[in-house]
Backbone atoms as SQL, in Angstrom:
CREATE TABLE atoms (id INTEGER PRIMARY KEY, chain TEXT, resi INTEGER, resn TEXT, atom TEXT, x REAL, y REAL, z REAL);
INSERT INTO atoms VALUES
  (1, 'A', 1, 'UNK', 'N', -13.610, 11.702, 24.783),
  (2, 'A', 1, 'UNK', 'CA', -13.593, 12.039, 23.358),
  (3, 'A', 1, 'UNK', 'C', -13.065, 10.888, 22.491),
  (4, 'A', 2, 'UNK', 'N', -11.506, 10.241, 23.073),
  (5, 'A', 2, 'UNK', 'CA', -11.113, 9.112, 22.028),
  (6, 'A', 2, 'UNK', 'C', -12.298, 7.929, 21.816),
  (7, 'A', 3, 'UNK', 'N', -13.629, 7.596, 22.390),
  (8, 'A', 3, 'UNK', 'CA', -14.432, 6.820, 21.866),
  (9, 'A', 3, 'UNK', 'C', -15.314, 7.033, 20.685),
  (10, 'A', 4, 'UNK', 'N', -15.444, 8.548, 20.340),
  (11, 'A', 4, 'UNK', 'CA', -16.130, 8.423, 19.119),
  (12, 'A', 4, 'UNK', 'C', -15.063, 8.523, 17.859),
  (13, 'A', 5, 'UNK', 'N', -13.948, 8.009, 17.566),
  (14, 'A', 5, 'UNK', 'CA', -12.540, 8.094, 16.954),
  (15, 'A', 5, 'UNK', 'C', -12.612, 6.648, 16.496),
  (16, 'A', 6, 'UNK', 'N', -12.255, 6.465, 15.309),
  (17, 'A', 6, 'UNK', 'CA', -11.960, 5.445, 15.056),
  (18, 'A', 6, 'UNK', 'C', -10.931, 5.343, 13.696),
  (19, 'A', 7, 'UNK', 'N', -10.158, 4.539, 13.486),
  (20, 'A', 7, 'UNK', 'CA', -9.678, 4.474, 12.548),
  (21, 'A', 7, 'UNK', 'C', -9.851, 2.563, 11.369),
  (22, 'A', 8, 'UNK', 'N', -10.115, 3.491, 10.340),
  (23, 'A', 8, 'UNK', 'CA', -10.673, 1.872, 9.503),
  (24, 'A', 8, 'UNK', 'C', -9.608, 1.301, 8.283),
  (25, 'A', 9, 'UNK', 'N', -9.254, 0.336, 8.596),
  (26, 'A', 9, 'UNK', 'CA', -8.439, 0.016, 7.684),
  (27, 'A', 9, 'UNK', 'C', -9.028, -1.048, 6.442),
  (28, 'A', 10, 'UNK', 'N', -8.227, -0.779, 5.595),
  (29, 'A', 10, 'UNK', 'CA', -8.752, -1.398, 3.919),
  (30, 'A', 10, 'UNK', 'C', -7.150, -1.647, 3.288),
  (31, 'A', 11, 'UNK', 'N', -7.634, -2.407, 2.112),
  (32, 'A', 11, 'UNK', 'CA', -6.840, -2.770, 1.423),
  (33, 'A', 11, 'UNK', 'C', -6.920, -2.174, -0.189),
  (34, 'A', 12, 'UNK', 'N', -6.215, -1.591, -1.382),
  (35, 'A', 12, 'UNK', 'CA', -6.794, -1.416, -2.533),
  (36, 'A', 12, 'UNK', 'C', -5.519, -2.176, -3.486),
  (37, 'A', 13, 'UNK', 'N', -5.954, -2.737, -4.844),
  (38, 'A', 13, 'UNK', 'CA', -4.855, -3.542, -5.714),
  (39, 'A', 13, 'UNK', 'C', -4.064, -2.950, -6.097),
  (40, 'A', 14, 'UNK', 'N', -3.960, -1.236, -6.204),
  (41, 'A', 14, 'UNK', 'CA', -2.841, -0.413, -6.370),
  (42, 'A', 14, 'UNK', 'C', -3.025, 1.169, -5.924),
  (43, 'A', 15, 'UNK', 'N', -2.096, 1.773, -5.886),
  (44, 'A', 15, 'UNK', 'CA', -1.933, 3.244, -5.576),
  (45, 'A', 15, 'UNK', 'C', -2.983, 4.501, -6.540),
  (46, 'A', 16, 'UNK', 'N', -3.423, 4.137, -7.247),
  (47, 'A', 16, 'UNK', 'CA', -4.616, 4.766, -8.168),
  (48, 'A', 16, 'UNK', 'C', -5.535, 4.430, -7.422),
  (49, 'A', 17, 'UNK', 'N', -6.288, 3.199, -7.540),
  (50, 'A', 17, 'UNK', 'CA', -7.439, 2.533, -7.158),
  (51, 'A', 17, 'UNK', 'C', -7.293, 3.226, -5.331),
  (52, 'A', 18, 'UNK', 'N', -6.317, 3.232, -4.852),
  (53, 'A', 18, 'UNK', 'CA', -6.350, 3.699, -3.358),
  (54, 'A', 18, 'UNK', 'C', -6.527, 5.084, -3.239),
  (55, 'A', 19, 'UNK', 'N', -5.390, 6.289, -4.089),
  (56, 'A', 19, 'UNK', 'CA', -6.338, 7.310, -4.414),
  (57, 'A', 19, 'UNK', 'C', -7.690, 7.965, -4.167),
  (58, 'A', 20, 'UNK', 'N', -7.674, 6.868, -5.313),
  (59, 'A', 20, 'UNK', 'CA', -9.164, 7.490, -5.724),
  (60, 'A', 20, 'UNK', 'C', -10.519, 7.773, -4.746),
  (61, 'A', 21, 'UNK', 'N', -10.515, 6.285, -3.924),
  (62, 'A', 21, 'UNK', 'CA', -11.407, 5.761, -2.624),
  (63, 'A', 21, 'UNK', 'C', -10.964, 6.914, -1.629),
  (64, 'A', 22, 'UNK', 'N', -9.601, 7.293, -1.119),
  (65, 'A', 22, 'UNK', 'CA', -9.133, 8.055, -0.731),
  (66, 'A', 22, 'UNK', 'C', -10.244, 9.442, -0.668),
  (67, 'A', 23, 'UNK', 'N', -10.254, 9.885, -1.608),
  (68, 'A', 23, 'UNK', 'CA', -10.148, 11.350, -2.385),
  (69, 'A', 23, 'UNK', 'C', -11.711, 11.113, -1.955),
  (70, 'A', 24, 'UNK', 'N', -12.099, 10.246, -2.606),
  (71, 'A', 24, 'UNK', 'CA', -13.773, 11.160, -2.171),
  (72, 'A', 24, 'UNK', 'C', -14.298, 10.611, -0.798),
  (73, 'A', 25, 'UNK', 'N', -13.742, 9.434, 0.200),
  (74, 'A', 25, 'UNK', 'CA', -14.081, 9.694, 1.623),
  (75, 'A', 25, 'UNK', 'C', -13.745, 10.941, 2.116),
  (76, 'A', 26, 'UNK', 'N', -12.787, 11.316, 1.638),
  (77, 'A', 26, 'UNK', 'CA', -12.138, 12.794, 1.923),
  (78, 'A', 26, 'UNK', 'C', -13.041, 13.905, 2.009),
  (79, 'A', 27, 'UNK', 'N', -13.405, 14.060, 0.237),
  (80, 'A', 27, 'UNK', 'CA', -14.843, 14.752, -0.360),
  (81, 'A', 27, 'UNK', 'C', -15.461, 14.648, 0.312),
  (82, 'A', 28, 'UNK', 'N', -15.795, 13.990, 0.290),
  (83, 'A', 28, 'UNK', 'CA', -17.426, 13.491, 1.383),
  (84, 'A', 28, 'UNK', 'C', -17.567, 13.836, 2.622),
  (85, 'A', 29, 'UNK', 'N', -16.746, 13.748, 3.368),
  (86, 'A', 29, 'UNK', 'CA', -16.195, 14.289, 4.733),
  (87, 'A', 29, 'UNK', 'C', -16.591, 12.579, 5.807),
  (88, 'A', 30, 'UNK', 'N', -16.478, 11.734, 4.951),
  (89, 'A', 30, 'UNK', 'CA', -16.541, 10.313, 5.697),
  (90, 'A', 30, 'UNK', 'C', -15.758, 10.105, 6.095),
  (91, 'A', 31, 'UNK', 'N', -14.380, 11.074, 5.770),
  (92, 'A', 31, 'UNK', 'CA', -12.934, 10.847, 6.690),
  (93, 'A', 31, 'UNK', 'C', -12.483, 11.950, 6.857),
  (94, 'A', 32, 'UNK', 'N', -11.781, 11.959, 7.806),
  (95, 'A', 32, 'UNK', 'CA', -10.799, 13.050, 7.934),
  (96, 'A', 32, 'UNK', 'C', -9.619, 13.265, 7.170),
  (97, 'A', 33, 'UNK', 'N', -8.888, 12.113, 7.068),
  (98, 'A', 33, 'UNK', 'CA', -7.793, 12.002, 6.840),
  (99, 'A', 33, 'UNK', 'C', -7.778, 10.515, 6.335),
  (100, 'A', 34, 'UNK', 'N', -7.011, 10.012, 4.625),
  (101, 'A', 34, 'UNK', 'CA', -6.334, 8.499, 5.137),
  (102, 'A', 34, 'UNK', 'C', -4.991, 8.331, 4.393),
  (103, 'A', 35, 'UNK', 'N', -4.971, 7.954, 4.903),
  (104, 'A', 35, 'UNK', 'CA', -3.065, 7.591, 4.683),
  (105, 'A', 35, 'UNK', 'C', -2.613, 6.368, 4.149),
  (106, 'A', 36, 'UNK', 'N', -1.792, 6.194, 2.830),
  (107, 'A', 36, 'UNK', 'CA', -2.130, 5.299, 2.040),
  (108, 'A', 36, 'UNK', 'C', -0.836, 4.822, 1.835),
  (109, 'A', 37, 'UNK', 'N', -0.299, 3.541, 2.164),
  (110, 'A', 37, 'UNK', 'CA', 1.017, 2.807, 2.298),
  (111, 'A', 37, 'UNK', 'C', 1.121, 1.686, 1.483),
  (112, 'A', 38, 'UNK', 'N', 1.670, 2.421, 0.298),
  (113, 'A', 38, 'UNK', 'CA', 1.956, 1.208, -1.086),
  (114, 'A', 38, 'UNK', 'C', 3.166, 0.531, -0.395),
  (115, 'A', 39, 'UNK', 'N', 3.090, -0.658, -0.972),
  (116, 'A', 39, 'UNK', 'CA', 3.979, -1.759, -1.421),
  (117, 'A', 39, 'UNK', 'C', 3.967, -2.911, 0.285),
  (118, 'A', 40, 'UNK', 'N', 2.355, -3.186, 0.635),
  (119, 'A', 40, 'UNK', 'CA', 2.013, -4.154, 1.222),
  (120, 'A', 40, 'UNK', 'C', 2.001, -5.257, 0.600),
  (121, 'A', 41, 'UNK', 'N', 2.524, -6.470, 0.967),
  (122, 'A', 41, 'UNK', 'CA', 2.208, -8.136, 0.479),
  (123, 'A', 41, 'UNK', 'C', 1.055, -8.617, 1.148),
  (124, 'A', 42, 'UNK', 'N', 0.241, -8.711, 0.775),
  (125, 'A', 42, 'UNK', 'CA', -0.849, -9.364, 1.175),
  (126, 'A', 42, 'UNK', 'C', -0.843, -11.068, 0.948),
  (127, 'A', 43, 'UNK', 'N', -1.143, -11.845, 2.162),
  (128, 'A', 43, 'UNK', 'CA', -1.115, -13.168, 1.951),
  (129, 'A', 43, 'UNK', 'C', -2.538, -13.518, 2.534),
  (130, 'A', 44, 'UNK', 'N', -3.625, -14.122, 1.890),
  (131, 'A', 44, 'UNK', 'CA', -4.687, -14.667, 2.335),
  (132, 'A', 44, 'UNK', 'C', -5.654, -15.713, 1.573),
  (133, 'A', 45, 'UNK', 'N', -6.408, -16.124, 1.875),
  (134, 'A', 45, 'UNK', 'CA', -7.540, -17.370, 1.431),
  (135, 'A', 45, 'UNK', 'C', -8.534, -16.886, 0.765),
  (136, 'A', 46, 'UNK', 'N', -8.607, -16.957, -0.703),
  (137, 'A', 46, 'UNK', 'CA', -9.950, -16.595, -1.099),
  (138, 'A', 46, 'UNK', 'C', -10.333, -17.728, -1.872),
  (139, 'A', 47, 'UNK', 'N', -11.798, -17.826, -2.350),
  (140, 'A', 47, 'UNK', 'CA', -12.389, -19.106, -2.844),
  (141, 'A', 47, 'UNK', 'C', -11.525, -20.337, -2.641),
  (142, 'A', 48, 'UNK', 'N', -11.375, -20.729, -1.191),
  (143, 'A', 48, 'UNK', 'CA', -10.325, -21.792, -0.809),
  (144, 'A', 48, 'UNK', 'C', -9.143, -21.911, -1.548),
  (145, 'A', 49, 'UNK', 'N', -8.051, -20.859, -2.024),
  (146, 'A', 49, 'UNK', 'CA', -7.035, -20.692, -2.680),
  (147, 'A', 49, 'UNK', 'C', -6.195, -19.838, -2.001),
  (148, 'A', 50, 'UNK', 'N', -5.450, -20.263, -1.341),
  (149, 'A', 50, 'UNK', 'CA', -3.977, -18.951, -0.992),
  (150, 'A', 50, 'UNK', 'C', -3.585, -18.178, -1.767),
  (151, 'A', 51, 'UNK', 'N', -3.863, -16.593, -1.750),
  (152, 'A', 51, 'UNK', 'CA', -3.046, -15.848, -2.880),
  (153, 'A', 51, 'UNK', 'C', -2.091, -15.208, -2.083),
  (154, 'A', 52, 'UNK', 'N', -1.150, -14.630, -2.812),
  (155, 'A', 52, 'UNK', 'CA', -0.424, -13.398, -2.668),
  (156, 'A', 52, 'UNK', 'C', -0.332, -12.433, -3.598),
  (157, 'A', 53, 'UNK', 'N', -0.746, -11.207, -2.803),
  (158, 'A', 53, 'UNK', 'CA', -0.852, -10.180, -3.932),
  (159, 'A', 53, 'UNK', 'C', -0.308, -8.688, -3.446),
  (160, 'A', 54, 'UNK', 'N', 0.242, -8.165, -4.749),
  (161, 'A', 54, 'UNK', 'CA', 0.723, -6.841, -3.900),
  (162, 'A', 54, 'UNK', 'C', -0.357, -5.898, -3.485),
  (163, 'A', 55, 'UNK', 'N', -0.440, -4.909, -2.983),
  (164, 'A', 55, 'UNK', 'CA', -1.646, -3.879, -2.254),
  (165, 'A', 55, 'UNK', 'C', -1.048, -2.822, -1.602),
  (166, 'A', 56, 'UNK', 'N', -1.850, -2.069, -1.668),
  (167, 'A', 56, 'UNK', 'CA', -1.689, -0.595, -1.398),
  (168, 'A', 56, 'UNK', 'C', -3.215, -0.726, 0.481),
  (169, 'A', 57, 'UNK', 'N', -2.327, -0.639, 1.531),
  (170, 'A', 57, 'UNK', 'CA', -3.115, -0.222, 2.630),
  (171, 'A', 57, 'UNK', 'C', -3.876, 1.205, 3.405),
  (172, 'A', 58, 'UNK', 'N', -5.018, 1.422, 3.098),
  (173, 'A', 58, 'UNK', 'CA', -5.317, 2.432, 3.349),
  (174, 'A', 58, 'UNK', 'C', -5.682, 2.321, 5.147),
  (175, 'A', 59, 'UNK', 'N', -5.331, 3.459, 5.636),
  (176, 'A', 59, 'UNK', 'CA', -5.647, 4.108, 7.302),
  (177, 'A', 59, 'UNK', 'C', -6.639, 5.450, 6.895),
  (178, 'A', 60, 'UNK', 'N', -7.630, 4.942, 7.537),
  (179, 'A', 60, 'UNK', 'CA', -8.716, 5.612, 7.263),
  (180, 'A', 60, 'UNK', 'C', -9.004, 6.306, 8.740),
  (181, 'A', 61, 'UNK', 'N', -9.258, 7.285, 8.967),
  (182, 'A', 61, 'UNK', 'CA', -9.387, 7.860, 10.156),
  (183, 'A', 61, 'UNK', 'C', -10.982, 8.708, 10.087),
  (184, 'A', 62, 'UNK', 'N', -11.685, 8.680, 11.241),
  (185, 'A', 62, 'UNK', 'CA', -13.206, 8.854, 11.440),
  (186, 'A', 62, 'UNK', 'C', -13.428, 9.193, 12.500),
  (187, 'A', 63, 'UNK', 'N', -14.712, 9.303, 12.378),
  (188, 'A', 63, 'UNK', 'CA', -15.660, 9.541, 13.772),
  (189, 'A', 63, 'UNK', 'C', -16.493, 8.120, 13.567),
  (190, 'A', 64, 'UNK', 'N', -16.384, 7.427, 15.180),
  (191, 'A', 64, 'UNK', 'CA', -17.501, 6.325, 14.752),
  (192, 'A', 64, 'UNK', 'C', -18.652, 6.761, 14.210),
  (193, 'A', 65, 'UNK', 'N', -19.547, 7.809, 14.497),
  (194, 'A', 65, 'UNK', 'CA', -20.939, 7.951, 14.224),
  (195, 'A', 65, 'UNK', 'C', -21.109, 7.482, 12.579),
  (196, 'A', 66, 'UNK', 'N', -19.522, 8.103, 11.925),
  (197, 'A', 66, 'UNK', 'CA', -19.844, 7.842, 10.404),
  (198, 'A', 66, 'UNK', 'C', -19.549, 6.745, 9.842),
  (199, 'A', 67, 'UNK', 'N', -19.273, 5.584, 10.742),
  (200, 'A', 67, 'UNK', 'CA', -18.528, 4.280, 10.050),
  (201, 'A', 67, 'UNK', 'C', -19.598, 3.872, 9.103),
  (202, 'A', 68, 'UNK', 'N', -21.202, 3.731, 9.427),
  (203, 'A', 68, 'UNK', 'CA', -21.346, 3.299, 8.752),
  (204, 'A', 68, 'UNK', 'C', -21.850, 3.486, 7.178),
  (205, 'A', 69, 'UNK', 'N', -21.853, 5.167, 7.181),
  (206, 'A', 69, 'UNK', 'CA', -22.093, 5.910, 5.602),
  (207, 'A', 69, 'UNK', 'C', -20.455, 5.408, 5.053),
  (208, 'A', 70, 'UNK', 'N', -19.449, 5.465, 5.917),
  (209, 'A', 70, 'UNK', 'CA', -18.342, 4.996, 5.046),
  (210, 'A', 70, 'UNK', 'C', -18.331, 3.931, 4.648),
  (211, 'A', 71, 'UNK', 'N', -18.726, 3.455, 5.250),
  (212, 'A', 71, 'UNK', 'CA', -18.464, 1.497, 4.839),
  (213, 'A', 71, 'UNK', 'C', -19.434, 1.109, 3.429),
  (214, 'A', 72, 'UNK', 'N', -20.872, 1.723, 3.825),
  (215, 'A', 72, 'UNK', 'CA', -21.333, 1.731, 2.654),
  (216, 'A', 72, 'UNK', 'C', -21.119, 2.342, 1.482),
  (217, 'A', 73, 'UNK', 'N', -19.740, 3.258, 1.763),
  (218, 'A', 73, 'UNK', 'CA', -19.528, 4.176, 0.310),
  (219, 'A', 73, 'UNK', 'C', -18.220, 2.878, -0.158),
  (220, 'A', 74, 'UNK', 'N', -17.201, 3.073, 1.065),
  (221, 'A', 74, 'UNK', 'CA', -16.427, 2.079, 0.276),
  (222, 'A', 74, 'UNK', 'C', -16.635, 0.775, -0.083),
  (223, 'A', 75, 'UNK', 'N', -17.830, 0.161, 0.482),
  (224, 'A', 75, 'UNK', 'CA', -18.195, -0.818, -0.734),
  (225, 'A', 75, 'UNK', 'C', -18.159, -0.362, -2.480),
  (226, 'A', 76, 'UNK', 'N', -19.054, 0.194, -2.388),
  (227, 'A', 76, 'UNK', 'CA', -19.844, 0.847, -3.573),
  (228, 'A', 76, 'UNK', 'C', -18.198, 1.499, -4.472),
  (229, 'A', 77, 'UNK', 'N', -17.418, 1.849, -3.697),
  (230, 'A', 77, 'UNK', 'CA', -16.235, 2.943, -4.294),
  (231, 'A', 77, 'UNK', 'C', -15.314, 1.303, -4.822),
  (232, 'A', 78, 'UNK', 'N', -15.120, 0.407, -4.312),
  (233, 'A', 78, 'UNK', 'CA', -14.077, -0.280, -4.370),
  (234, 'A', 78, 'UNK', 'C', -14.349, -1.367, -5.201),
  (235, 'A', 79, 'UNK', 'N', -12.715, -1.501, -6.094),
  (236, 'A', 79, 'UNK', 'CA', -12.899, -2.653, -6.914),
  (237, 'A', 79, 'UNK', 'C', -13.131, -4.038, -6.785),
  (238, 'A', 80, 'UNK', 'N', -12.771, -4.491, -5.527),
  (239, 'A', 80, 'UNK', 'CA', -12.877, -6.180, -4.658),
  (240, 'A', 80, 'UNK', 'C', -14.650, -5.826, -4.286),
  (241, 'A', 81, 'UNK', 'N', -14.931, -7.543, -4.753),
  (242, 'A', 81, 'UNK', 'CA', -16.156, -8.155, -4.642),
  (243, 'A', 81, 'UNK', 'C', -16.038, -8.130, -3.487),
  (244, 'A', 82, 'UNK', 'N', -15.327, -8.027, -2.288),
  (245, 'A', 82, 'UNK', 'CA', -15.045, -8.158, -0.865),
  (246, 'A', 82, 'UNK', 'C', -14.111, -7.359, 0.069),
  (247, 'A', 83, 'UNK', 'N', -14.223, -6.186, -0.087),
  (248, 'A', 83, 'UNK', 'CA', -13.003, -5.407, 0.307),
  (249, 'A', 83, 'UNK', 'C', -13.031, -5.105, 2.010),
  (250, 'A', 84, 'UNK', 'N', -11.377, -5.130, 2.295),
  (251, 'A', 84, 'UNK', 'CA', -11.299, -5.079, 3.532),
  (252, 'A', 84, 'UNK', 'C', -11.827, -4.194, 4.530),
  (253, 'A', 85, 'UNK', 'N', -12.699, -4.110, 5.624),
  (254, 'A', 85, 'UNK', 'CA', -13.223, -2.994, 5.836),
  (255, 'A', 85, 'UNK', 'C', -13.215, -3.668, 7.544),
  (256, 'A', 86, 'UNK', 'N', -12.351, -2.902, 8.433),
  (257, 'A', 86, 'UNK', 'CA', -11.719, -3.153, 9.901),
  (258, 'A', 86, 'UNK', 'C', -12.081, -2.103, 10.590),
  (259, 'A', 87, 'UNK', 'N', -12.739, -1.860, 11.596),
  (260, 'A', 87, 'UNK', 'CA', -12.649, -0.424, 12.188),
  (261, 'A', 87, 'UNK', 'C', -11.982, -0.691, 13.473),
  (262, 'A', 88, 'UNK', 'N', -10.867, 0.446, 14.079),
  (263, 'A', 88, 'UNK', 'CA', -10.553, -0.100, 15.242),
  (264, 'A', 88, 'UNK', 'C', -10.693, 0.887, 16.236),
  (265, 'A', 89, 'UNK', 'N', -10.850, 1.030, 17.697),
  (266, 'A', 89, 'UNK', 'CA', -11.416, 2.640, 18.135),
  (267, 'A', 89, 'UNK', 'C', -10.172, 2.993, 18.589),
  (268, 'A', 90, 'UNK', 'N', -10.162, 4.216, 18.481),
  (269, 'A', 90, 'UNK', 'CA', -9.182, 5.090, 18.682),
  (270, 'A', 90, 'UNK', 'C', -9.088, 5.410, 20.390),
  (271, 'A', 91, 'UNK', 'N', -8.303, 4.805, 21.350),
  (272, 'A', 91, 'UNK', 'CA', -7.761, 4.389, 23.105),
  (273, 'A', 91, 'UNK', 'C', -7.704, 6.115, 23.210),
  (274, 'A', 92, 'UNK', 'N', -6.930, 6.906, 22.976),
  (275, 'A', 92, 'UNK', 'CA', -6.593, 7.883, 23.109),
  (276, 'A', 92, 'UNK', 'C', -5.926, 8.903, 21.902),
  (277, 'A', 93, 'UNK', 'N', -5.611, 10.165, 22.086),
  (278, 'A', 93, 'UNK', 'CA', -5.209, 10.765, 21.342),
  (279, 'A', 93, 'UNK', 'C', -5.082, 12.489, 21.405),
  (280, 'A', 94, 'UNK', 'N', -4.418, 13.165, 20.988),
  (281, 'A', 94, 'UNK', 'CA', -4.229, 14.557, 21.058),
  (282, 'A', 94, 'UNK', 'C', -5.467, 15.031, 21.057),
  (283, 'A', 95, 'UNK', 'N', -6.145, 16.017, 21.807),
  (284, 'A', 95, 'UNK', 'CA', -7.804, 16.476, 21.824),
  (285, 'A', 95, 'UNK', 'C', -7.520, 17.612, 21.067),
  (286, 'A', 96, 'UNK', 'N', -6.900, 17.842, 20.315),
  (287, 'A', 96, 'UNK', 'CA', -7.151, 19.058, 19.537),
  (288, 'A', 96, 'UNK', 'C', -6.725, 18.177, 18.044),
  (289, 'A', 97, 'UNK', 'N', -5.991, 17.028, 18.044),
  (290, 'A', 97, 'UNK', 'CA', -5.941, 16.313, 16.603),
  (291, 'A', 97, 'UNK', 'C', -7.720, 15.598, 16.922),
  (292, 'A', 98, 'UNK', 'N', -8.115, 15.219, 17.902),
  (293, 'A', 98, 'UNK', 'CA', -9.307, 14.834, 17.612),
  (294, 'A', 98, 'UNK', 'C', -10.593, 15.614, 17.353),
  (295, 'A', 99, 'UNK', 'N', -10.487, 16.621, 18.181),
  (296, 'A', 99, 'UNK', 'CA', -11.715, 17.874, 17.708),
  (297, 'A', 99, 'UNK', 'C', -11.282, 18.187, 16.117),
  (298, 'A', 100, 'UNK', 'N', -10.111, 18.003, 15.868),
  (299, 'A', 100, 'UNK', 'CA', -10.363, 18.397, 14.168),
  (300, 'A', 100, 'UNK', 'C', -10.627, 17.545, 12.968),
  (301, 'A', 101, 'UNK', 'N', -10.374, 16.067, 13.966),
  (302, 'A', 101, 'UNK', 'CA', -10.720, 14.867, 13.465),
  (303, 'A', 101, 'UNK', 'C', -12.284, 14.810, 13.429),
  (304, 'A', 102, 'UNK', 'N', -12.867, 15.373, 14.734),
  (305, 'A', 102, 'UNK', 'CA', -14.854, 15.423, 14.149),
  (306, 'A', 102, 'UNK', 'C', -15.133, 16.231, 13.527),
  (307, 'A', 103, 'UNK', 'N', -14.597, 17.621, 13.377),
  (308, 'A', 103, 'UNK', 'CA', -15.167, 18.517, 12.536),
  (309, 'A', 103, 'UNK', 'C', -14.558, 18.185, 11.160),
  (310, 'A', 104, 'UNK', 'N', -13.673, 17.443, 11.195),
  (311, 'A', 104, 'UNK', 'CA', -13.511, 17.103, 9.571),
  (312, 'A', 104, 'UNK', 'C', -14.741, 16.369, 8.814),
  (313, 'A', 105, 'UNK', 'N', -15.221, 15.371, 9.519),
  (314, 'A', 105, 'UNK', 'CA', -16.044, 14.563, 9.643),
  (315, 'A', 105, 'UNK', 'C', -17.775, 14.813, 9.476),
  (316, 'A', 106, 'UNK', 'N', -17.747, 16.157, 10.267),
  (317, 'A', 106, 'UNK', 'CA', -19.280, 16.758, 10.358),
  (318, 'A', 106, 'UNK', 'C', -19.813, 16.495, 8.965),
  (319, 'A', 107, 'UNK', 'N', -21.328, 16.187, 8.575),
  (320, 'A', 107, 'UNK', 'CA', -21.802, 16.695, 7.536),
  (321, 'A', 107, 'UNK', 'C', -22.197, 18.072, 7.670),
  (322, 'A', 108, 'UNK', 'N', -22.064, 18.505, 6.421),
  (323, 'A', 108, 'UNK', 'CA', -22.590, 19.762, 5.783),
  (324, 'A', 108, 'UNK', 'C', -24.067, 19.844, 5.640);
């Protein structure tokens, strides 16, 4: 079962903007669950420039089958011309947090 599990991580520029992306993978049933941990420092390279910036990290939790309707929503949902989008598979896990982790997930 833990192979069709995955959890995807992202980045958003604040706790609204993370919200929001939040709320309708939610809606949508592209996630089960994500869990959203303000007051990340982000340090990285963009247009050959080091920034640092504050960020809000979202844990996005799934079924692989749906990574990729999510990925294409949180493009489309998110304010970065480039937003972080990581999936990592889920090794193991409680089989009754994961059976509720796919049926969260099912489409309607």
């Amino acid at each position: 079962m833990p192979e069709n599990h995955i959890v995807v991580l992202s980045t958003a520029p604040d706790q609204k903007s993370a919200e929001n992306i939040a709320a309708a993978l939610v809606e949508q049933r592209l996630a089960a669950c994500v869990n959203l941990l303000p007051g990340v420092t982000s340090i990285y390279r963009w247009k050959d420039e080091v920034k640092r910036e504050p960020e809000c990290l979202l844990l996005i939790k799934t079924s692989a089958d749906r990574f990729e309707a999510l990925r294409q929503r949180l493009r489309e949902l998110h304010p970065y011309e480039l937003p972080e989008i990581i999936a990592l598979a889920i090794g193991a896990g409680d089989p009754d947090y994961l059976a509720w982790l796919t049926e969260s997930t099912r489409p309607r």
